[in-house]
KOLVEX-222992 format. One record per residue (C-alpha): x, y, z; residue number from 1; residue in one letter; chain. Coordinates in Angstrom, 1 decimal. Example, Ala and Ser with C-alpha at 12.3 -4.5 7.8 and 13.67 -1.06 7.14 Angstrom:
<sites>
12.3 -4.5 7.8 1 a A
13.7 -1.1 7.1 2 s A
</sites>
This chain:
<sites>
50.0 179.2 116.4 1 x A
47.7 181.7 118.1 2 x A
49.2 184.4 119.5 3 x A
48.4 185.5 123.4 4 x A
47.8 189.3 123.3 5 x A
47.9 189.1 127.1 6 x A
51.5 188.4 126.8 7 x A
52.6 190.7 124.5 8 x A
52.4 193.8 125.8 9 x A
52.6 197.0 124.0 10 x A
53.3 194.8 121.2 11 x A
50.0 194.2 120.5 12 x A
49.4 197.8 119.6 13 x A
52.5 197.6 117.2 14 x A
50.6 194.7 115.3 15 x A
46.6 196.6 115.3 16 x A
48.1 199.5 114.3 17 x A
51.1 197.6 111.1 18 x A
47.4 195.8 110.9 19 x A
45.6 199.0 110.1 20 x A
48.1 200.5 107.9 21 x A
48.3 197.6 106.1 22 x A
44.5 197.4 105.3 23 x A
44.6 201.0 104.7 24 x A
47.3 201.0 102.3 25 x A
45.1 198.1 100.3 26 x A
41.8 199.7 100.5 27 x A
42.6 203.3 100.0 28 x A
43.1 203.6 96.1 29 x A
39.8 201.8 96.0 30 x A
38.3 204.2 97.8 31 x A
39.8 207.0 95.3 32 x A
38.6 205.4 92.0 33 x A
35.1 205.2 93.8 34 x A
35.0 209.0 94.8 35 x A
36.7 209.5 91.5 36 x A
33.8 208.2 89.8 37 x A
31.0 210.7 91.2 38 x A
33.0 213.7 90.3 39 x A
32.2 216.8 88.7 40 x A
35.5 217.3 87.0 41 x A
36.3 215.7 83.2 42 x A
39.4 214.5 84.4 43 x A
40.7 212.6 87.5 44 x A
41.3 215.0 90.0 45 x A
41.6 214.6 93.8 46 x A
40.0 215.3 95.7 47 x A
37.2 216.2 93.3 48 x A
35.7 219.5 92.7 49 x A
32.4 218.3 93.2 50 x A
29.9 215.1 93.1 51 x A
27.7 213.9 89.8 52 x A
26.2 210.9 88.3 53 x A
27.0 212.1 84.8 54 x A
29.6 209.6 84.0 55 x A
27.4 206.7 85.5 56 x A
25.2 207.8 82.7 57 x A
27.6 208.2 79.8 58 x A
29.1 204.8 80.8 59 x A
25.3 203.3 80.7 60 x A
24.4 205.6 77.3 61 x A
27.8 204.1 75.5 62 x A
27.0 200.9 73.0 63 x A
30.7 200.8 73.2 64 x A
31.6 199.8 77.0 65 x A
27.8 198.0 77.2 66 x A
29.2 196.0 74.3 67 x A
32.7 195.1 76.2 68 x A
30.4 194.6 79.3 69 x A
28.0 192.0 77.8 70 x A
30.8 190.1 76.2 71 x A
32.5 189.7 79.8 72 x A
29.6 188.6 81.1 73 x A
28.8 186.4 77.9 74 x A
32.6 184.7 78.4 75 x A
32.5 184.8 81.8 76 x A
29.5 182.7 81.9 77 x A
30.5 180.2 79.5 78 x A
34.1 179.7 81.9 79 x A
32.2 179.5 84.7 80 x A
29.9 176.2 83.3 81 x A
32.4 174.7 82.1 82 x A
35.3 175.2 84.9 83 x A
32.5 173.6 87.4 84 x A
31.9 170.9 84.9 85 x A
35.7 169.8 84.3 86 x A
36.5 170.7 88.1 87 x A
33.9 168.0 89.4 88 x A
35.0 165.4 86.8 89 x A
39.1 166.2 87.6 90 x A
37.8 166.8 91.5 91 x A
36.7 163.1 91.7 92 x A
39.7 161.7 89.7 93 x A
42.2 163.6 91.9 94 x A
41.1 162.9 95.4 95 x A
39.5 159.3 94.8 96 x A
41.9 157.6 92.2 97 x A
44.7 155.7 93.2 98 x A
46.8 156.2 90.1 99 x A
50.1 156.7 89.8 100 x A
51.7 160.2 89.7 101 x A
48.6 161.7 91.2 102 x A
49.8 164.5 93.2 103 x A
51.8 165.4 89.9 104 x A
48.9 165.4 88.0 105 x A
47.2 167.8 90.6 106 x A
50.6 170.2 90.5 107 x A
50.0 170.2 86.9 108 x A
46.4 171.4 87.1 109 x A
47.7 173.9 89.5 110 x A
50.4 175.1 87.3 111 x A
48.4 178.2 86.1 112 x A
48.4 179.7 89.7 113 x A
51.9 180.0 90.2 114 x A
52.8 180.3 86.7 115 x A
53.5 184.6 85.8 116 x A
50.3 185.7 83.8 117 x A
52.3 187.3 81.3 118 x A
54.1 184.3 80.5 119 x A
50.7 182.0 79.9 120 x A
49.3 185.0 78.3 121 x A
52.5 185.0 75.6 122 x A
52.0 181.2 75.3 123 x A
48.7 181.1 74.9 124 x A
49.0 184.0 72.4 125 x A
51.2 182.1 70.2 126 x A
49.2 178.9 70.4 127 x A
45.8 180.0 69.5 128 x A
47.5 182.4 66.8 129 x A
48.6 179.6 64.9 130 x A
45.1 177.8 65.1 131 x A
43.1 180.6 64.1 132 x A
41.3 181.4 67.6 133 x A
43.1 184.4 68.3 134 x A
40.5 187.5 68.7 135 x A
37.7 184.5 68.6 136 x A
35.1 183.8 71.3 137 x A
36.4 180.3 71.5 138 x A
39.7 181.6 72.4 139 x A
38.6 183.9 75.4 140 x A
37.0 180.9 76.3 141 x A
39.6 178.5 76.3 142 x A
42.5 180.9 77.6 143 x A
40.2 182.1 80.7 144 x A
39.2 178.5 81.3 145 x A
43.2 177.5 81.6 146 x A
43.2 180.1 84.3 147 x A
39.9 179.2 86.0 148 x A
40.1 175.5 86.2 149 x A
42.6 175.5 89.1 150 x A
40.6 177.4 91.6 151 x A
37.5 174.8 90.2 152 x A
39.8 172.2 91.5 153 x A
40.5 173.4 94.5 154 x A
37.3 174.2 95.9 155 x A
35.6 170.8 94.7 156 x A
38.9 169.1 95.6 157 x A
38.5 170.3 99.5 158 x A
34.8 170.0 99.8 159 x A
35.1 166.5 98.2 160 x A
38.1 165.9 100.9 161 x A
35.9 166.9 104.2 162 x A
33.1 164.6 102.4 163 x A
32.2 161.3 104.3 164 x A
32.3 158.4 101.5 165 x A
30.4 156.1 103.3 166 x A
27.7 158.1 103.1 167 x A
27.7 157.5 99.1 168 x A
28.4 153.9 99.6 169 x A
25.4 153.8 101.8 170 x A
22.9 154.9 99.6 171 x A
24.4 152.6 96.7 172 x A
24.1 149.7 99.1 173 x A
20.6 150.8 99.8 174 x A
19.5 150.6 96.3 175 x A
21.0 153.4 94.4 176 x A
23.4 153.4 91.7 177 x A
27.0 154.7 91.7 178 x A
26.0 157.4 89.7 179 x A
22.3 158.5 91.3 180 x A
24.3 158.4 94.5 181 x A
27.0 161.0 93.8 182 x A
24.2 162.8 92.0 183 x A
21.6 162.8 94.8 184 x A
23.7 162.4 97.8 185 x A
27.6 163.6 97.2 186 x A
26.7 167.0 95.1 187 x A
23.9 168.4 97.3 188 x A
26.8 167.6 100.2 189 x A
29.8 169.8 98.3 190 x A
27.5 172.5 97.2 191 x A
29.6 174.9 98.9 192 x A
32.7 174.1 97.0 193 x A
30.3 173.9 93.8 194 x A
29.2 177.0 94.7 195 x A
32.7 179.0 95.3 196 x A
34.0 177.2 92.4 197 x A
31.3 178.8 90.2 198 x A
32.2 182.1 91.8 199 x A
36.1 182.1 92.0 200 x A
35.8 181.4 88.0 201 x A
33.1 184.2 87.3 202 x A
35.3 186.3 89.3 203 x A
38.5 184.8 87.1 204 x A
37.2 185.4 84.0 205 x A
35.6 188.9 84.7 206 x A
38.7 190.7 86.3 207 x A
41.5 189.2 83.7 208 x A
43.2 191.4 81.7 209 x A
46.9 190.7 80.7 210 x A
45.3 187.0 79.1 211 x A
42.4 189.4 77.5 212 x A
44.8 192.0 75.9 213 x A
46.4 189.1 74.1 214 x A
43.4 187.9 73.0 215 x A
41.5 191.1 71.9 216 x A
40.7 192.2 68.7 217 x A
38.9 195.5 67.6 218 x A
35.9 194.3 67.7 219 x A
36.2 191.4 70.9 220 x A
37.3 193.3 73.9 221 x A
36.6 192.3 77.3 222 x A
35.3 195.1 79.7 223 x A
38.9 195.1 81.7 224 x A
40.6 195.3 78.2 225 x A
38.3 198.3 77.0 226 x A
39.2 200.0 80.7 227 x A
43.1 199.7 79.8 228 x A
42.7 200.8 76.2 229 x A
40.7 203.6 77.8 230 x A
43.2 204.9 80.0 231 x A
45.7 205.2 77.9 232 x A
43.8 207.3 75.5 233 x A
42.2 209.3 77.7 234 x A
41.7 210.1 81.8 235 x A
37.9 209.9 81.1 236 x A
36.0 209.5 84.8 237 x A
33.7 207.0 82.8 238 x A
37.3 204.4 84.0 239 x A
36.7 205.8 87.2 240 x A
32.8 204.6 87.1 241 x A
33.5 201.2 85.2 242 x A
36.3 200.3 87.2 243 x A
34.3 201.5 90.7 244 x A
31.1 198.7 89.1 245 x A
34.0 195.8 88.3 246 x A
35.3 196.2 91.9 247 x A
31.4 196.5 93.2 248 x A
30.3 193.2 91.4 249 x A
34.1 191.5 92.7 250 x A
33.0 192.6 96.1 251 x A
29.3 191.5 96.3 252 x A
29.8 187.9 94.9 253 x A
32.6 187.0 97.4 254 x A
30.2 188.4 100.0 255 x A
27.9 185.7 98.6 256 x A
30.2 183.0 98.7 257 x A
31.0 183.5 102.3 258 x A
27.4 184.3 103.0 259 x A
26.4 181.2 101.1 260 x A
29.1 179.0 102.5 261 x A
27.9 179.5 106.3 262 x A
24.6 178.5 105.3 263 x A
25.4 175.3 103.1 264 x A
27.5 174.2 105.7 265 x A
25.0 174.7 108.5 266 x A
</sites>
């Protein structure tokens, strides 16, 4: 239900300005870490004596935090191929099968989004210690794709949803097959929700850090897990400067996705 600021009176100031605060209350301690970054001082201090790039540099310089960066990015990647993958595949299944227990099945992919982190992350833990994948590549993988796969789902799910099927059938009943239909016609159709299900689990992957801290190991650690085990060793503004990129990179793809899903859908 909309509301009707002509109605409401002075009201409608009370809401811009809870509105305001709100936003400003969210946005503000991202705003420090930023300005924290660029200072001159060798500890966080605010507001900061004065402005450098040195830490930029030390961050860029150390094989250390490049390391944790490229494996993020390595993992990351490797969630992100296969979370579109298996999305598409359980995508299909979900919202065009008539099996029963469906919608349980679908709460059951879900279950990772409601479930507490901490609690997967323990669970997880235990699991892949007792088959050997704890601290392993495949186990970053695997663990980060539990956590990915549902917002896979749910974009595909709702781009499949707002899809016309007769479309498809068309194009089979015009020669195609089945599969050279959903391949030609139904994919270049739900590109949006292939697109923001590529980002969401990039994003997933990238930013976790309660899963990753379970599944570190002194020499696998995740960029968010070597930012944690950073900060509590030291108040370094090199955190400052790789947290300031993590929240950069965060903010730019979900520009994309919304830049990208106007223009798909147009």
């Amino acid at each position: 239900m909309l509301l009707d600021f002509d109605r409401l009176g002075w009201w409608k100031y009370v809401l811009v300005a809870v509105t305001v605060l709100t936003a400003a209350f969210l946005l503000l301690p991202i705003l420090f870490i930023a300005a924290l970054s660029f200072g001159s001082s060798q500890w966080l201090i605010f507001p900061p004596p004065g402005w450098t790039l040195k830490w930029y540099s030390q961050l860029f310089a150390d094989p250390q935090w490049l390391a944790s960066a490229w494996t993020s990015f390595r993992i990351a990647s490797i969630v992100t191929v296969l979370s579109v993958l298996l999305g598409l595949v359980t995508s299909f299944g979900l919202v065009r099968g008539t099996f029963m227990f469906r919608d349980a099945l679908k709460a059951l992919f879900l279950t990772p989004m409601i479930l507490p982190v901490v609690v997967l992350a323990v669970a997880l833990y235990a699991f892949f210690l007792r088959m050997g994948l704890g601290g392993t590549t495949i186990g970053f993988v695997i663990s980060h794709l539990v956590l990915a796969l549902p917002f896979s789902i749910l974009s595909i799910s709702n781009a499949l949803e707002g899809f016309d099927k007769s479309i498809e059938d068309a194009a089979v009943l015009c020669g195609a097959s089945p599969l050279e239909a959903k391949i030609r016609v139904t994919l270049p159709a739900i590109s949006h929700g292939l697109f923001s299900a590529a980002v969401f689990s990039f994003l997933t992957s990238w930013d976790e850090v309660v899963v990753a801290i379970f599944m570190a190991s002194p020499t696998l650690q995740t960029l968010p897990v070597k930012v944690w085990s950073t900060l509590r060793q030291d108040l370094t503004p090199v955190i400052a400067a790789a947290s300031s990129l993590l929240i950069l990179l965060t903010i730019t793809l979900m520009a994309l996705v919304a830049i990208a899903r106007k223009v798909l859908k147009s």
